[in-house]
C-alpha positions as CSV (number, residue, x, y, z in Angstrom):
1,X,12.5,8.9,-6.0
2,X,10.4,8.1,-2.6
3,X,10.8,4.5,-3.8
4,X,8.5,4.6,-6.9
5,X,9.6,4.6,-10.8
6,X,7.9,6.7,-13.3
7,X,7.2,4.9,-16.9
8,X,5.1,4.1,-19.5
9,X,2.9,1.1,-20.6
10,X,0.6,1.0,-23.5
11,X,1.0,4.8,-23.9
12,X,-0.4,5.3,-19.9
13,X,2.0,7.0,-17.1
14,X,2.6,4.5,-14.7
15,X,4.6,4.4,-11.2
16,X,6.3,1.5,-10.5
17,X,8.0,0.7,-7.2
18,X,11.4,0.5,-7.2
19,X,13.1,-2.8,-6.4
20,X,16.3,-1.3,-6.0
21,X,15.9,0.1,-2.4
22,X,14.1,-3.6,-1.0
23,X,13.0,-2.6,2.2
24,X,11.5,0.2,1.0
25,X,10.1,-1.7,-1.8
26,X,8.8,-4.3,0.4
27,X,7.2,-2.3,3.2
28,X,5.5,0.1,-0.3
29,X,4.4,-3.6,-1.9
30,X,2.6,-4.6,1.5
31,X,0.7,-1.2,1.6
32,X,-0.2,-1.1,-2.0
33,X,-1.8,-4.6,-1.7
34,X,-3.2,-4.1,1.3
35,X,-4.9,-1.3,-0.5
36,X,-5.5,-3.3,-3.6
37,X,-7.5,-6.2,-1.6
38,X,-9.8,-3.4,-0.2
39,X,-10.6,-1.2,-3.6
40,X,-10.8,-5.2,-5.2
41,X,-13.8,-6.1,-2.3
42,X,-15.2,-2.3,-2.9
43,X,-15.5,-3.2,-6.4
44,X,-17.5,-6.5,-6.0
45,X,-20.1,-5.5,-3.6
46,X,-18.3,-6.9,-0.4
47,X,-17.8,-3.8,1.6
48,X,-19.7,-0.2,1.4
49,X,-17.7,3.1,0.3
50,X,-18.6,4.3,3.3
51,X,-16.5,1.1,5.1
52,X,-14.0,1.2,2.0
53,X,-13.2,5.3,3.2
54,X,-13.4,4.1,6.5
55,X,-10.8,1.7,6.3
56,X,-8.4,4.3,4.0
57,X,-8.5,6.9,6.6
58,X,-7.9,4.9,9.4
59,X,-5.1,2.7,7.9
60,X,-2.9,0.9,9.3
61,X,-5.0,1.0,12.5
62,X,-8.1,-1.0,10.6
63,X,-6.3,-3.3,7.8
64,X,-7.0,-6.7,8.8
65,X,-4.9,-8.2,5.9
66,X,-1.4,-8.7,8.1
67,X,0.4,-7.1,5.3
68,X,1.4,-3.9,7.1
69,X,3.9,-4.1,10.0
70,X,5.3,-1.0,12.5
71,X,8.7,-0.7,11.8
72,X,10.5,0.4,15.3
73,X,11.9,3.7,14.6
74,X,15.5,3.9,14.4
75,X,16.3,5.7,17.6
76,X,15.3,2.6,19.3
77,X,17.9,0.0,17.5
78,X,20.7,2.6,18.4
């Protein structure tokens, strides 16, 4: 459901994205490590919480990692 698999490793709950549906999977994968790369330079001293928040509430507008990419509605292609 909403692209994301509920499971279990090592007795934790765990959500997994789900491969099946890959564009949804791929454009979820790019936002999750986009994400990942800023909690990872949070974590060793790189950027401030306060830049950290900064960049959450403000994402896609301030991720500088190229992951993320507007996908033109489909009311355009048609």
């Amino acid at each position: 459901m909403y692209g994301l698999k509920i499971g279990e490793i090592d007795g934790e709950i765990c959500l997994r994205l789900d491969k099946s549906d890959y564009s949804t999977y791929t454009s979820m994968f790019d936002m999750f490590h986009a994400w990942q790369e800023q909690a990872a330079r949070l974590e060793q001293g790189e950027i401030s919480k306060e830049e950290y928040n900064q960049w959450r509430y403000k994402y896609p507008e301030l991720d500088t990692s190229k992951h993320w990419a507007k996908v033109p509605s489909q009311a355009v292609s048609e």
